[in-house]
Short mmCIF file of the C-alpha atoms (twelve columns), coordinates in Angstrom:
data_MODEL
# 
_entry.id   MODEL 
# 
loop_
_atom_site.group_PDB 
_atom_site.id 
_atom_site.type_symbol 
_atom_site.label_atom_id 
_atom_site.label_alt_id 
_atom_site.label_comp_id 
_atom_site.label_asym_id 
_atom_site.label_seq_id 
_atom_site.Cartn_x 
_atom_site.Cartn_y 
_atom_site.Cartn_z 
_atom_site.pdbx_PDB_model_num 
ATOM 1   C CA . UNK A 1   90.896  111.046 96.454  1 
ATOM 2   C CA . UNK A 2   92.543  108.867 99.211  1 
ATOM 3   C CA . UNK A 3   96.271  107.761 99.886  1 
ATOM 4   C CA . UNK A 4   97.560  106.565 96.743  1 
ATOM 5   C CA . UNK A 5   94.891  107.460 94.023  1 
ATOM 6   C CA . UNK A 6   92.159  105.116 95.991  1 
ATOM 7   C CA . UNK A 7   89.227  107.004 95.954  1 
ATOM 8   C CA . UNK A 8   86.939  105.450 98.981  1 
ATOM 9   C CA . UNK A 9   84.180  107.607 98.954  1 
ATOM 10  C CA . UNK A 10  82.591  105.455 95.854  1 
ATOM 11  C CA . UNK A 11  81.401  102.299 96.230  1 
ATOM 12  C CA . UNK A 12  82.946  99.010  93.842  1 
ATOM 13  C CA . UNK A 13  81.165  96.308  92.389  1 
ATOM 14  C CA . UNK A 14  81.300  94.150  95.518  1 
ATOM 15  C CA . UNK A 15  82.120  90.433  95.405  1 
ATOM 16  C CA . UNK A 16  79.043  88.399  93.624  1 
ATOM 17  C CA . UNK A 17  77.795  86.168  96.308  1 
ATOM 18  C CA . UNK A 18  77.855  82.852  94.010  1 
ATOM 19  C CA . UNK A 19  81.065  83.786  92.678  1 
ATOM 20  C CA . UNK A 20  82.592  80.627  91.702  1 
ATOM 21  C CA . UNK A 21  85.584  79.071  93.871  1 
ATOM 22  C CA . UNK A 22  89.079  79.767  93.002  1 
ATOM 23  C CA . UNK A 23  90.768  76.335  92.163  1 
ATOM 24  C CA . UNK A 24  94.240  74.786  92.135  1 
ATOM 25  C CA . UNK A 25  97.145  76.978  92.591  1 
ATOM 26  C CA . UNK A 26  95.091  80.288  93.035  1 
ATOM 27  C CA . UNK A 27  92.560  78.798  95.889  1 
ATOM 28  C CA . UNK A 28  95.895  77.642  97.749  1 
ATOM 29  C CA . UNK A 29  97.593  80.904  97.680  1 
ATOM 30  C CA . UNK A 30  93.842  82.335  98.763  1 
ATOM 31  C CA . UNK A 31  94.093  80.268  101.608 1 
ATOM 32  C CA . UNK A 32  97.386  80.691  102.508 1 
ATOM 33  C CA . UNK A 33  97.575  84.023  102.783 1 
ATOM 34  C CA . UNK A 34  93.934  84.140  104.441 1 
ATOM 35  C CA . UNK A 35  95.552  82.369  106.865 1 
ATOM 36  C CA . UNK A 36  99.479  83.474  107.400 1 
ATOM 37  C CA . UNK A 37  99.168  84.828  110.985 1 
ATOM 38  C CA . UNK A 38  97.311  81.647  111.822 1 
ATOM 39  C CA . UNK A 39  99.916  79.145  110.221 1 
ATOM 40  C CA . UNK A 40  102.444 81.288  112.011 1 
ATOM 41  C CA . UNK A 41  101.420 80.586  115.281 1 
ATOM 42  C CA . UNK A 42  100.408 76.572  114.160 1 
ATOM 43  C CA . UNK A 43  104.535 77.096  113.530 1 
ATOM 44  C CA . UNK A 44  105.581 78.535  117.087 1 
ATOM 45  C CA . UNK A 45  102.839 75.782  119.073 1 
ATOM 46  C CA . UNK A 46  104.319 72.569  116.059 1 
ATOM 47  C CA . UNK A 47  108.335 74.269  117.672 1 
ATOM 48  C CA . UNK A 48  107.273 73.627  121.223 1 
ATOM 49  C CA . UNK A 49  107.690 69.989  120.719 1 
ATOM 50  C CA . UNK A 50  111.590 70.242  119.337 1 
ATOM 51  C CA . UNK A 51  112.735 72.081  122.073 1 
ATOM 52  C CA . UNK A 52  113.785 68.590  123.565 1 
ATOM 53  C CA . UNK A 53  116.187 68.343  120.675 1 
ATOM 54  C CA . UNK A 54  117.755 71.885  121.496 1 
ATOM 55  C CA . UNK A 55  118.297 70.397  124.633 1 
ATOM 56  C CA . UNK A 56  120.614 67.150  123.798 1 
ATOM 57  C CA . UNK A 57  121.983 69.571  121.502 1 
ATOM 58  C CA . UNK A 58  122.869 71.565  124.143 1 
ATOM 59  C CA . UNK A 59  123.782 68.594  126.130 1 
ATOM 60  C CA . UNK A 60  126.073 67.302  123.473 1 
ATOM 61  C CA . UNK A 61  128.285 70.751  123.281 1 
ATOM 62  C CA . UNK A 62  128.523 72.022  126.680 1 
ATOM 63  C CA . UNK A 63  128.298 69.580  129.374 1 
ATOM 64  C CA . UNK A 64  131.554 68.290  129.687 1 
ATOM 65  C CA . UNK A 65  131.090 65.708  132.018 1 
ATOM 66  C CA . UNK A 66  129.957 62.345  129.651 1 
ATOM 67  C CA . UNK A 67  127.939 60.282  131.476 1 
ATOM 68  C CA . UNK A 68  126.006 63.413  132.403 1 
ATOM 69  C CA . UNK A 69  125.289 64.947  128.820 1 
ATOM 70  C CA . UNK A 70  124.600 60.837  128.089 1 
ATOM 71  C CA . UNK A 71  122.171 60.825  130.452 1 
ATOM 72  C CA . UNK A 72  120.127 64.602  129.466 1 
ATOM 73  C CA . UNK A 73  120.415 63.670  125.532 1 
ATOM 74  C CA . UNK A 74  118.846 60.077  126.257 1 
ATOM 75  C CA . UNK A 75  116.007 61.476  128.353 1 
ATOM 76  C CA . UNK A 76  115.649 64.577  125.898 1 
ATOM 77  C CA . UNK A 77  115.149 62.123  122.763 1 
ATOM 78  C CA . UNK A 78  113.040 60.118  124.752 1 
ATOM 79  C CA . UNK A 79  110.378 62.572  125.727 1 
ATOM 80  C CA . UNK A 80  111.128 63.498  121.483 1 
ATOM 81  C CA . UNK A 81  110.014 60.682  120.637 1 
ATOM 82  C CA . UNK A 82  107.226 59.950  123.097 1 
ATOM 83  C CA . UNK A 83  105.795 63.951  121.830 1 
ATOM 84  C CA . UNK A 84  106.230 64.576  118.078 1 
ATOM 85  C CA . UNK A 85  104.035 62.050  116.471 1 
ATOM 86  C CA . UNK A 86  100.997 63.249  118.468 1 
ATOM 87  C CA . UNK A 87  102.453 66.650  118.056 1 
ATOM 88  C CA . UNK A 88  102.472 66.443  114.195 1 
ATOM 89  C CA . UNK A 89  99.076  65.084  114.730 1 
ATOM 90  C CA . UNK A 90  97.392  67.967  116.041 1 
ATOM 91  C CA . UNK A 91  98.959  70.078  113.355 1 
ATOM 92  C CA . UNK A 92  97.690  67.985  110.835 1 
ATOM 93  C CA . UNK A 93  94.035  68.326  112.273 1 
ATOM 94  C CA . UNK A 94  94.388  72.231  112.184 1 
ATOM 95  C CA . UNK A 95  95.570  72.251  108.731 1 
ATOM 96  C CA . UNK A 96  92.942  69.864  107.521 1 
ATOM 97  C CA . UNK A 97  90.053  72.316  108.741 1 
ATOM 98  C CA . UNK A 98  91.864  74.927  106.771 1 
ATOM 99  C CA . UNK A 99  91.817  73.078  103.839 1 
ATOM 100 C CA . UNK A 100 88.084  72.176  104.527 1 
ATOM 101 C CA . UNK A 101 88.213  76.074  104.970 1 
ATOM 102 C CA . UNK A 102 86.866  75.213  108.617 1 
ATOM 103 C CA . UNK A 103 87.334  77.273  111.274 1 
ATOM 104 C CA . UNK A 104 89.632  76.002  114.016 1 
ATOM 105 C CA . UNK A 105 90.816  77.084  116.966 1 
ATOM 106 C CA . UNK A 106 94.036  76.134  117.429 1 
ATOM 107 C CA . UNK A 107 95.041  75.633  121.227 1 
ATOM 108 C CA . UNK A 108 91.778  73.335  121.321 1 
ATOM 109 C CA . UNK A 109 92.100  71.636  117.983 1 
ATOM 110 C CA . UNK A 110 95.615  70.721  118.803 1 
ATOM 111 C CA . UNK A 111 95.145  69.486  122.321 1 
ATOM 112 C CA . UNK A 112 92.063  67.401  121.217 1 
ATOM 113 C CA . UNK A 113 94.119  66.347  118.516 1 
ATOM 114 C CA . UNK A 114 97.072  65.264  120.400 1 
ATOM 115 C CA . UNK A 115 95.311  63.697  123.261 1 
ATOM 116 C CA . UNK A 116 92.689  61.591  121.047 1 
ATOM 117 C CA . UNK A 117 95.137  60.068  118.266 1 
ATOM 118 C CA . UNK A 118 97.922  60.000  120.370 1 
ATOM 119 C CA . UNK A 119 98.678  55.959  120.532 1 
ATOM 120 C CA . UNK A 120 98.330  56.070  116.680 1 
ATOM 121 C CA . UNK A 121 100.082 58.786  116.488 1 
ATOM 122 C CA . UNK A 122 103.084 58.439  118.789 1 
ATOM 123 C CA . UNK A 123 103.720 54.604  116.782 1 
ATOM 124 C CA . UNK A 124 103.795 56.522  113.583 1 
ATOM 125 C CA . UNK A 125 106.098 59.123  115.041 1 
ATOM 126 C CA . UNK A 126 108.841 56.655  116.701 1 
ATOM 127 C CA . UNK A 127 108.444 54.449  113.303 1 
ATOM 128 C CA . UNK A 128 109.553 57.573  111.468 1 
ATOM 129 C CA . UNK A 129 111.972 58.186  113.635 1 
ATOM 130 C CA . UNK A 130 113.717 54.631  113.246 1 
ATOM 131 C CA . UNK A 131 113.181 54.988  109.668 1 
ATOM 132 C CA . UNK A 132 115.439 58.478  109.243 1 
ATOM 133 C CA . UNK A 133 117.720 56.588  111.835 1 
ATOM 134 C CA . UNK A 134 117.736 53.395  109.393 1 
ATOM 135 C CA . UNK A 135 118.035 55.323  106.636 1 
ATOM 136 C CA . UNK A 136 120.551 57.797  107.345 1 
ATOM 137 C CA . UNK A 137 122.606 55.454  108.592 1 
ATOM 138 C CA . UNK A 138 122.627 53.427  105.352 1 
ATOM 139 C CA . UNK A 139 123.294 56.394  103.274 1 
ATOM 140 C CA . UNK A 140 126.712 57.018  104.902 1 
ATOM 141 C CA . UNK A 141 127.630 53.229  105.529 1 
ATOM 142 C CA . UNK A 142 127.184 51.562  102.232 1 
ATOM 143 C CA . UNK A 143 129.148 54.155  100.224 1 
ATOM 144 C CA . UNK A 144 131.785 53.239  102.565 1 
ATOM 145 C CA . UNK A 145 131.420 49.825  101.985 1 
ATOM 146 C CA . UNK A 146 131.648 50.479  98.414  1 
ATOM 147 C CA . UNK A 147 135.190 50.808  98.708  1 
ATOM 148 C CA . UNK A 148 135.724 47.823  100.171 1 
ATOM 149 C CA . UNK A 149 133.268 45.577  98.607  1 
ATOM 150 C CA . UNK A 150 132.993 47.155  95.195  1 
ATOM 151 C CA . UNK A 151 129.806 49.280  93.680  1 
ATOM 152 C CA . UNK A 152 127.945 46.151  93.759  1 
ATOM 153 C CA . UNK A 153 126.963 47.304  97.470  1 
ATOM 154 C CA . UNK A 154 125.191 50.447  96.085  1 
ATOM 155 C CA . UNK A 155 122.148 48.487  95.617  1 
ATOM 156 C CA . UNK A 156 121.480 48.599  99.036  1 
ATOM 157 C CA . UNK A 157 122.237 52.492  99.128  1 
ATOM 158 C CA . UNK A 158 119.585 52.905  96.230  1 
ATOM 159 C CA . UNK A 159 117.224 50.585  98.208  1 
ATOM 160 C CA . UNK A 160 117.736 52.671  101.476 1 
ATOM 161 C CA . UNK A 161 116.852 55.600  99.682  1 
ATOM 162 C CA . UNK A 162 113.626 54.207  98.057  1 
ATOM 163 C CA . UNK A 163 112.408 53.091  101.354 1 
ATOM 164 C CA . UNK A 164 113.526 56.473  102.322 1 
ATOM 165 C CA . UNK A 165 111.314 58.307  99.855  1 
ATOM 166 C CA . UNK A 166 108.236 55.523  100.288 1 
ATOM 167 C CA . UNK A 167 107.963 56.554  103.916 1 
ATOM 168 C CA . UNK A 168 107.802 60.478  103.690 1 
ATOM 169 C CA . UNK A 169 105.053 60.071  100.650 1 
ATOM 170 C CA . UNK A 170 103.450 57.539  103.029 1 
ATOM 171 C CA . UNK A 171 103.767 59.913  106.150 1 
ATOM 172 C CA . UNK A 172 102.005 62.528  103.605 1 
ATOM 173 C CA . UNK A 173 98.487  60.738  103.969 1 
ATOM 174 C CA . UNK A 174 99.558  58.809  107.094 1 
ATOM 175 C CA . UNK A 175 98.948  61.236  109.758 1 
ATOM 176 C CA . UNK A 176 95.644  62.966  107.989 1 
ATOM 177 C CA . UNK A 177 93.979  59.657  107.959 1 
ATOM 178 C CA . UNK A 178 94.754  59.401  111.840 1 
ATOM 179 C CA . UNK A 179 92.863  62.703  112.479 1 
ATOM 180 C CA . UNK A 180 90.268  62.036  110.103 1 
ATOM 181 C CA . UNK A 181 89.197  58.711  109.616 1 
ATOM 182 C CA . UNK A 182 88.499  55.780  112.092 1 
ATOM 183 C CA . UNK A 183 90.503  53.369  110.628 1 
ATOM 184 C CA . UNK A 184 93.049  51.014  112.521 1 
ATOM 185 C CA . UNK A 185 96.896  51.219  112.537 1 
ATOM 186 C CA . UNK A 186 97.352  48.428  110.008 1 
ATOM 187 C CA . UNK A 187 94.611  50.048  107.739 1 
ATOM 188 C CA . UNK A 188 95.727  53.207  107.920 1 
ATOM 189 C CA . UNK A 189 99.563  52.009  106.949 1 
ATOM 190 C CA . UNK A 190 98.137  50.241  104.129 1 
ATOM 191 C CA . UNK A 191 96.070  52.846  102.660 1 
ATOM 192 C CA . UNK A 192 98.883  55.503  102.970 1 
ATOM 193 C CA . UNK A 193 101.672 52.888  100.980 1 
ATOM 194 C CA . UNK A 194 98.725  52.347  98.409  1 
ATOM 195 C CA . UNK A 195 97.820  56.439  98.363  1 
ATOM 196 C CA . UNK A 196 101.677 56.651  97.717  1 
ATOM 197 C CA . UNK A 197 102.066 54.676  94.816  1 
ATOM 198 C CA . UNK A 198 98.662  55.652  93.051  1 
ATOM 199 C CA . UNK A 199 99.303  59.443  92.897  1 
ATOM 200 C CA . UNK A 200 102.929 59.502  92.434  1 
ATOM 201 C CA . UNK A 201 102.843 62.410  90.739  1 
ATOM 202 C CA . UNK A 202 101.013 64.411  92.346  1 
ATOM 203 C CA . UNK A 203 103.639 63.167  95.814  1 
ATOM 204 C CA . UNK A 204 106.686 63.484  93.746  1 
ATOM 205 C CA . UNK A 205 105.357 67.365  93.033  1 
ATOM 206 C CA . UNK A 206 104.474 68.180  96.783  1 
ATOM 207 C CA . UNK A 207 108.137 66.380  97.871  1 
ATOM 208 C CA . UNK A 208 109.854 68.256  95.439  1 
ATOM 209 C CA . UNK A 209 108.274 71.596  96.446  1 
ATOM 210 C CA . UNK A 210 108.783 70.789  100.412 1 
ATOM 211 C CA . UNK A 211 112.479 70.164  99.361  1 
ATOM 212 C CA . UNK A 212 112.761 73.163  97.115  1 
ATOM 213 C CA . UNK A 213 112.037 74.981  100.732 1 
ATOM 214 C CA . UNK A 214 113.740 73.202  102.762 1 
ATOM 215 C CA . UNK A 215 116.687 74.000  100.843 1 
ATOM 216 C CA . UNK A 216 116.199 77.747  100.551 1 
ATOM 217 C CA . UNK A 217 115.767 77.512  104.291 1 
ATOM 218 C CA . UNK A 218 119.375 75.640  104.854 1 
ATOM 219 C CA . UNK A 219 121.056 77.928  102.479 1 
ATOM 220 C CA . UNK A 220 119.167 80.948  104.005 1 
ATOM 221 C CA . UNK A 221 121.159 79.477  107.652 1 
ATOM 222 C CA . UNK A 222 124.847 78.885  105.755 1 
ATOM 223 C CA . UNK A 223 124.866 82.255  104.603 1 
ATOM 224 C CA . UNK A 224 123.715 83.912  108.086 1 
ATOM 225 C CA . UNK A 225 123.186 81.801  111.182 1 
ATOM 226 C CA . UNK A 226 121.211 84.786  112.477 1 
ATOM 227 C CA . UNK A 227 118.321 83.160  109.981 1 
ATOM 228 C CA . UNK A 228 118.037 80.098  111.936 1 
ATOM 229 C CA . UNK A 229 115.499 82.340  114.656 1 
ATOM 230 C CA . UNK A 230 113.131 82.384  111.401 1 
ATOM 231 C CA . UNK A 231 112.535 78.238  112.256 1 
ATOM 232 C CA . UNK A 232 109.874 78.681  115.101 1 
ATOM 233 C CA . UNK A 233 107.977 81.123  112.834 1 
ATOM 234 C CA . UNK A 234 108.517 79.069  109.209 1 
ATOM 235 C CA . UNK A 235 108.608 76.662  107.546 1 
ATOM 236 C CA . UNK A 236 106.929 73.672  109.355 1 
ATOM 237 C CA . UNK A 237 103.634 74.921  109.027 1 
ATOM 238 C CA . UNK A 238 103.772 75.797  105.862 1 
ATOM 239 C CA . UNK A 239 105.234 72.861  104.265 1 
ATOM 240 C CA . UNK A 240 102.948 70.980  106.094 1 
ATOM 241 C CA . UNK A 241 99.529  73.003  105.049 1 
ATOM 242 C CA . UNK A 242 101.153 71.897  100.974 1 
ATOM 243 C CA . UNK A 243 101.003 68.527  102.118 1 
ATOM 244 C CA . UNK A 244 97.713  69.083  103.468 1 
ATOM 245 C CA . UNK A 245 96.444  70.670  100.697 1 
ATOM 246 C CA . UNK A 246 97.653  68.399  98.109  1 
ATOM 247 C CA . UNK A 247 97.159  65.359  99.706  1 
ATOM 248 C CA . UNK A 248 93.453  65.561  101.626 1 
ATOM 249 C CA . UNK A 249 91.780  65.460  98.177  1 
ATOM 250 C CA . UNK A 250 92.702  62.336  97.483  1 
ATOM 251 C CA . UNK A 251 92.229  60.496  100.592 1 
ATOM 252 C CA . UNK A 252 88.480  62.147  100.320 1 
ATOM 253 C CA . UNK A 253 88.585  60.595  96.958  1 
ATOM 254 C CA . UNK A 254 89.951  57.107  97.238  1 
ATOM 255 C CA . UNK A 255 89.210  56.693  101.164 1 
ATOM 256 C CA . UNK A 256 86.729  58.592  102.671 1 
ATOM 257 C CA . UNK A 257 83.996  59.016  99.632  1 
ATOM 258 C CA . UNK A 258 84.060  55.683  98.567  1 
ATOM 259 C CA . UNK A 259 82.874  54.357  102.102 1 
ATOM 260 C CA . UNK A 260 80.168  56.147  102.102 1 
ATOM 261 C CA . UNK A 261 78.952  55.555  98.918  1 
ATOM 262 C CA . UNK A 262 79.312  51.823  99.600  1 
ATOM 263 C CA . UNK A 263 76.572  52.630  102.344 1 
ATOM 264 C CA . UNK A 264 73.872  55.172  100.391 1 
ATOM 265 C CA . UNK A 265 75.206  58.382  102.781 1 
ATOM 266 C CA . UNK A 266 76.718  61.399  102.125 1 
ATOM 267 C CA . UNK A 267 80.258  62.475  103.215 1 
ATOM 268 C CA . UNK A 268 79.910  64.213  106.242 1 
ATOM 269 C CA . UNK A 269 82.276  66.688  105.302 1 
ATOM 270 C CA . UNK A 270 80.489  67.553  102.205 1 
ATOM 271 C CA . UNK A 271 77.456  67.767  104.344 1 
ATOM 272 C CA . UNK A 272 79.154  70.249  106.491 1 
ATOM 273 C CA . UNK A 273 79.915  72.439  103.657 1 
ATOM 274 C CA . UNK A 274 76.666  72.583  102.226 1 
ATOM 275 C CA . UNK A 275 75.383  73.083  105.938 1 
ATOM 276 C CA . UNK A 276 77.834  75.985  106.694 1 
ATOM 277 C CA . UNK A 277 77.020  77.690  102.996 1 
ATOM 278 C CA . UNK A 278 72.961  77.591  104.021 1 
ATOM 279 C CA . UNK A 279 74.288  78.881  107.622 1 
ATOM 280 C CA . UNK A 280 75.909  82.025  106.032 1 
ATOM 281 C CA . UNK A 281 72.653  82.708  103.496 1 
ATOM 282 C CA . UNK A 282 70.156  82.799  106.608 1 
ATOM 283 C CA . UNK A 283 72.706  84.759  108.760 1 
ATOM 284 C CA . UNK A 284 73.022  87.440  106.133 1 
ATOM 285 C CA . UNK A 285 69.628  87.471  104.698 1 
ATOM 286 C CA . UNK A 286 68.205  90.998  104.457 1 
ATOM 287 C CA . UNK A 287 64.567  91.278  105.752 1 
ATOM 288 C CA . UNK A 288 64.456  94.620  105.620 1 
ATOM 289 C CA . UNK A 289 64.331  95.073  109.856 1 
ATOM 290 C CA . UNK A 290 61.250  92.368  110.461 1 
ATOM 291 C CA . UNK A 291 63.615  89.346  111.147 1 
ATOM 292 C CA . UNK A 292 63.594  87.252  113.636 1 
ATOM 293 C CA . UNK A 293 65.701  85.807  115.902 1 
ATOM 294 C CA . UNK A 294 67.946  83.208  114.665 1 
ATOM 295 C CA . UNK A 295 69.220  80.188  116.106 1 
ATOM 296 C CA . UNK A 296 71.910  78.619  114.755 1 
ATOM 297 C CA . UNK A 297 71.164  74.554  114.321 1 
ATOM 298 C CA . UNK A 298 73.920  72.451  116.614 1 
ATOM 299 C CA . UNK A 299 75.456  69.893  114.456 1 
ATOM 300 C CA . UNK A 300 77.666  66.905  116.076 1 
ATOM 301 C CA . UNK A 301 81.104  66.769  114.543 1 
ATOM 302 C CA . UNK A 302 82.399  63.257  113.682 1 
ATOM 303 C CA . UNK A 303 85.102  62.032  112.193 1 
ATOM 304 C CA . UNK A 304 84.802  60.432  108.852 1 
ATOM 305 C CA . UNK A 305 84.600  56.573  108.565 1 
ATOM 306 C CA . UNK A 306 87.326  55.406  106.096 1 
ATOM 307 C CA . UNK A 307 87.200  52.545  103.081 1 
ATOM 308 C CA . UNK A 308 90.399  50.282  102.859 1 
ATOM 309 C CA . UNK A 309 92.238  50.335  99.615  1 
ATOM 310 C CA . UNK A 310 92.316  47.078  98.285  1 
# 
């Protein structure tokens, strides 16, 4: 009898080894916890990239002289801006093999990532950026302007927010489709506003859980600032593997499958899967001692070709 009733000297049932896929809710919970350590550390390398922030914020409070703290908080949101698009990039491509439930090795993925996508990339980032700027500011103006003006300004402050909400379900399938598909900027865009619109539901669910965190997370900070050292270890990562999780699907089904249906071929990805499964039977066939050596066949990874939306 071992620790806690488990008896280990018998053996169990095993796992079958066509035992069907878990699905939905329970496969993401699978991976997740599969791969916590890992989505911890995608966390610490994805915090890397706001330490320029920490730094005008630093700037900001304790240099006294102006034109000096001016001068460290422009450069610090510069090289911001010039870093977290390709940044969230590289996440993104990590995340996506997760999904895939590829292996990836994360220092490499990342810098491969953030090197290869990194004009597309580093547009979408500073475009987000003037977007939150945009946004923001409209938020706090126009209720001002209210005031003055009368409620008939709010329509702008109810636009500003929709535009607000558009872009973060865009930026969902935006950056994924960077990493994995070889469309152009203006494709990519387009596909993302379109991906947006036709599974609102299924955005409006993966915003509102990304929120629902979020908010734990700023509560978790008001009630103890000591809970603010928890950011480079959560919740980046994980908020971003939901969005990955959620959203992948259906740029494989509206995007990637249809191009290659279009063409007679199979999607690469789905190839790899079947390729990988037919790895792991050979690798762990038993042959009873008279097997030979196996060599493993070397595939060439490419990234998947993408349809437009029309």
């Amino acid at each position: 009898m071992g620790i806690f009733g488990s008896d280990y000297e018998s053996a169990g049932v095993g796992i079958p080894k066509n035992a069907p896929k878990k699905k939905g809710i329970f496969r993401f919970f699978e991976l997740m916890f599969r791969k916590f350590w890992k989505l911890i550390q995608v966390n610490l390398l994805y915090f890397v990239f706001f330490i320029p922030l920490l730094f005008a914020g630093y700037a900001y409070l304790k240099v006294s002289d102006p034109k000096v703290a001016a001068i460290m908080i422009a450069f610090c949101l510069i090289v911001f801006a010039a870093v977290i698009g390709p940044a969230t990039a590289g996440m993104m491509k990590i995340l996506r093999n997760y999904t895939l439930e590829r292996h990836s090795f994360i220092l490499t993925d990342f810098k491969e990532a953030f090197s290869k996508n990194y004009k597309y990339s580093f547009v979408l980032g500073l475009l987000d950026i003037l977007v939150v700027i945009s946004v923001a500011a409209g938020i706090y103006v126009y209720p001002q302007l209210a005031k003055v003006y009368g409620n008939g300004i709010l329509i702008l402050f109810v636009i500003s927010l929709s535009v607000g909400l558009i872009a973060v379900m865009m930026n969902f399938y935006a950056f994924l489709m960077i990493v994995a598909t070889d469309l152009s900027f203006k494709n990519i865009l387009k596909n993302s506003f379109v991906l947006a619109c036709v599974a609102l539901k299924k955005n409006l669910l993966t915003l509102l859980i990304s929120l629902l965190i979020v908010g734990v997370f700023v509560v978790l900070i008001l009630l103890n600032m000591n809970t603010v050292f928890l950011l480079p270890f959560v919740p980046a990562a994980f908020i971003a593997f939901i969005i990955c999780f959620n959203s992948y699907p259906v740029i494989q089904k509206y995007v990637i499958n249809p191009y290659y249906e279009q063409k007679g071929e199979v999607n690469p990805e789905l190839a790899d899967a079947e390729a990988d499964s037919e790895d792991e039977e050979v690798l762990f066939e038993d042959k009873g001692g008279s097997e030979k050596p196996i060599e493993k066949k070397k595939t060439k990874k490419k990234s998947a070709k993408g349809k437009i939306i029309s």
